[in-house]
C-alpha positions as protocol buffer text, in pm:
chain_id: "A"
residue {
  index: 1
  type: UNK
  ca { x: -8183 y: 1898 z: -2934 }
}
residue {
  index: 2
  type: UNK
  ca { x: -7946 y: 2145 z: -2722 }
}
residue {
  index: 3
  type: UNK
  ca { x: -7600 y: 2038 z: -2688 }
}
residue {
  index: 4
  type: UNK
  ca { x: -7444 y: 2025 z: -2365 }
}
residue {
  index: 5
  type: UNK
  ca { x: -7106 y: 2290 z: -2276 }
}
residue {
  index: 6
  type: UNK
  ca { x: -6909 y: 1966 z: -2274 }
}
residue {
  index: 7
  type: UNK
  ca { x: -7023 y: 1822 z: -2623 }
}
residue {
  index: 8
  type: UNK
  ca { x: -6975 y: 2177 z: -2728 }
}
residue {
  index: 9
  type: UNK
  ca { x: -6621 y: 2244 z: -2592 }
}
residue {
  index: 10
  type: UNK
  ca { x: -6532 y: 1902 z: -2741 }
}
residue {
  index: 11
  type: UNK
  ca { x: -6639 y: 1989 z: -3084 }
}
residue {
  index: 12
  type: UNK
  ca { x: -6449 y: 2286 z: -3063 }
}
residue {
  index: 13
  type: UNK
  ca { x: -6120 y: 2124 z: -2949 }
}
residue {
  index: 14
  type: UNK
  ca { x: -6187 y: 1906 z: -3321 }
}
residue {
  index: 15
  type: UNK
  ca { x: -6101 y: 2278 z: -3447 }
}
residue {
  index: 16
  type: UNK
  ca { x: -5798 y: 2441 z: -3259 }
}
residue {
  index: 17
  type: UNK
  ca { x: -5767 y: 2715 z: -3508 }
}
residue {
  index: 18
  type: UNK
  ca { x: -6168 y: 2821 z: -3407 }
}
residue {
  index: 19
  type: UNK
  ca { x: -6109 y: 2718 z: -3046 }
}
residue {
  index: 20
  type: UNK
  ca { x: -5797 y: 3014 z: -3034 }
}
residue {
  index: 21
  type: UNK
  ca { x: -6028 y: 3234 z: -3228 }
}
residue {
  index: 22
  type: UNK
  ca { x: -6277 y: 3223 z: -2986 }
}
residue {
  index: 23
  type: UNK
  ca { x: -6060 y: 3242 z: -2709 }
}
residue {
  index: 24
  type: UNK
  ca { x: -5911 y: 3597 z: -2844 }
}
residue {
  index: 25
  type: UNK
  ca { x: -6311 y: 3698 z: -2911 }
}
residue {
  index: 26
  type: UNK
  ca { x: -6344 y: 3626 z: -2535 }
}
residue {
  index: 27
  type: UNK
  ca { x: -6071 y: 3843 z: -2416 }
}
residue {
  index: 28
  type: UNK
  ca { x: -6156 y: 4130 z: -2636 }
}
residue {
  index: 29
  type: UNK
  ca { x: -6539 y: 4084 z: -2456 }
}
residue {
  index: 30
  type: UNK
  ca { x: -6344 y: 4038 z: -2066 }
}
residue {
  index: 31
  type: UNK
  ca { x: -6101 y: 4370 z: -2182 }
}
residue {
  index: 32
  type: UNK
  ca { x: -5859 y: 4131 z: -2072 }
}
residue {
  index: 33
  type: UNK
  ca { x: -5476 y: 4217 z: -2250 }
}
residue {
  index: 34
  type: UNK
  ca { x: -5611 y: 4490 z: -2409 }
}
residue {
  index: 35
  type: UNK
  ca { x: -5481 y: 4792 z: -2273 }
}
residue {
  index: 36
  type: UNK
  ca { x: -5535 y: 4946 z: -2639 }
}
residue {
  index: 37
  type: UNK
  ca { x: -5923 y: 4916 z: -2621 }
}
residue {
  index: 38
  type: UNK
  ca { x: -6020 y: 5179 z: -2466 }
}
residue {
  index: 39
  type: UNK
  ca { x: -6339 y: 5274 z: -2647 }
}
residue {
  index: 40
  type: UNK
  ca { x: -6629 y: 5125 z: -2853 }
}
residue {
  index: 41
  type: UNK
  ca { x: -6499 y: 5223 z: -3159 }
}
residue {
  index: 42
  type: UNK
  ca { x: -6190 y: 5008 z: -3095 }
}
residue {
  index: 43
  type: UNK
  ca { x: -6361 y: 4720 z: -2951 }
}
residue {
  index: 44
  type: UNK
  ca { x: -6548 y: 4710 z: -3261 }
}
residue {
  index: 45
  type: UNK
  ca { x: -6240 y: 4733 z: -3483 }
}
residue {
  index: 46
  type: UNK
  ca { x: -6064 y: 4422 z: -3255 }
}
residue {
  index: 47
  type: UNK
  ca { x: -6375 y: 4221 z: -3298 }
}
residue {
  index: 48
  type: UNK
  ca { x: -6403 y: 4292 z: -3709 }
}
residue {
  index: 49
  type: UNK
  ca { x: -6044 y: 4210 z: -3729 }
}
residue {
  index: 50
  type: UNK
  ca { x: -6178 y: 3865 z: -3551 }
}
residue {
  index: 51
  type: UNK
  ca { x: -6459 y: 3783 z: -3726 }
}
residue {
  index: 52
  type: UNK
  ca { x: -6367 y: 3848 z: -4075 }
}
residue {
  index: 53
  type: UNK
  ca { x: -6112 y: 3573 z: -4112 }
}
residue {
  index: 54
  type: UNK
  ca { x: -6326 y: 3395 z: -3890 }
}
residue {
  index: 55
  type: UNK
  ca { x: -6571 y: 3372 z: -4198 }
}
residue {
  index: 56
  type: UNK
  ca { x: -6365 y: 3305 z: -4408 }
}
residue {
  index: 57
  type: UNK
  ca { x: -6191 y: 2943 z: -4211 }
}
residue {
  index: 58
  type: UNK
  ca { x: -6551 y: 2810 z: -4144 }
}
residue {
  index: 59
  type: UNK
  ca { x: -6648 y: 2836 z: -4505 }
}
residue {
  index: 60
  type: UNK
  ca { x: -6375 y: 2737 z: -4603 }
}
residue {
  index: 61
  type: UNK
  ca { x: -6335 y: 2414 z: -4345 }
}
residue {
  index: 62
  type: UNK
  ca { x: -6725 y: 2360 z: -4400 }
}
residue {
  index: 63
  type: UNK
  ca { x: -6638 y: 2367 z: -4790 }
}
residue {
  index: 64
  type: UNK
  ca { x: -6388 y: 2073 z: -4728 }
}
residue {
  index: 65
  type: UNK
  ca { x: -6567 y: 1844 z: -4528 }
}
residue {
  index: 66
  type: UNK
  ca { x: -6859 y: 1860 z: -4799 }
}
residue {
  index: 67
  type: UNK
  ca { x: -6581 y: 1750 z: -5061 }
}
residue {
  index: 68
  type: UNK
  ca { x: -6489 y: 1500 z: -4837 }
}
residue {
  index: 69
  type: UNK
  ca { x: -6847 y: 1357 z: -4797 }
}
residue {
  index: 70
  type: UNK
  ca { x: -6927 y: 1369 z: -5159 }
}
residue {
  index: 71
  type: UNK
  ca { x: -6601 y: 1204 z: -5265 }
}
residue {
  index: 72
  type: UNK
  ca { x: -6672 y: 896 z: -4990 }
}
residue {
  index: 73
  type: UNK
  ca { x: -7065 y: 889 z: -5116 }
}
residue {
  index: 74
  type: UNK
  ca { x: -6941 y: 816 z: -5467 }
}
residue {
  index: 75
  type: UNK
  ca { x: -6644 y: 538 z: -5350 }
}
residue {
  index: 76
  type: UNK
  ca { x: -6933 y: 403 z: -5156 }
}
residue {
  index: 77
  type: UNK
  ca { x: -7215 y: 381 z: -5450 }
}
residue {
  index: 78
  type: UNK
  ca { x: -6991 y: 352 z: -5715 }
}
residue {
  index: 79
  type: UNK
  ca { x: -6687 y: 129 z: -5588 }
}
residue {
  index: 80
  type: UNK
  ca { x: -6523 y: 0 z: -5977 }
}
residue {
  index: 81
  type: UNK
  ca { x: -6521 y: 388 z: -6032 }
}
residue {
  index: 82
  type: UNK
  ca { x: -6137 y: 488 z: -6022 }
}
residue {
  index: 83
  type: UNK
  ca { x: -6032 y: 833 z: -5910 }
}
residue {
  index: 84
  type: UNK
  ca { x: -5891 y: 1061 z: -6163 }
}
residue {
  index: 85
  type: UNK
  ca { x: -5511 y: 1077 z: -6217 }
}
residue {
  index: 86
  type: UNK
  ca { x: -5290 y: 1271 z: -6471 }
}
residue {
  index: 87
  type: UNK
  ca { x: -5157 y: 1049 z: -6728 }
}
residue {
  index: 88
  type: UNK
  ca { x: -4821 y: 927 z: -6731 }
}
């Protein structure tokens, strides 16, 4: 199943930090504001600097959301099960 530009520009709008991410990526492939990139060896070094964090958000925001669907799995199979809290 291929996902249409739109259903793909609205999943990305879900994610604004990816969505500006992408849109610096882009510029860096136009050579638009970029006066400093004048070679490949700097065009490389701009998209690195991109692409590492870059990494390291979707792991981490993929990480989340699996946390989050575990944690409603369990209140969902196991509703008299009562989340953990420090004792008072």
């Amino acid at each position: 199943m291929s996902q249409s530009n739109k259903e793909f520009l609205a999943q990305l709008e879900k994610h604004p930090e990816l969505l500006e991410r992408m849109k610096r990526l882009l510029k860096i492939v136009d050579g638009e504001g970029s006066d400093e990139i004048r070679n490949a060896n700097m065009a490389e070094y701009a998209v690195t600097y991109e692409l590492r964090p870059l990494g390291k958000e979707l792991l981490q925001d993929w990480s989340k959301r699996q946390v989050a669907r575990a944690n409603k799995n369990i209140k969902t199979s196991l509703p008299d099960v009562l989340p953990h809290s420090k004792k008072k």
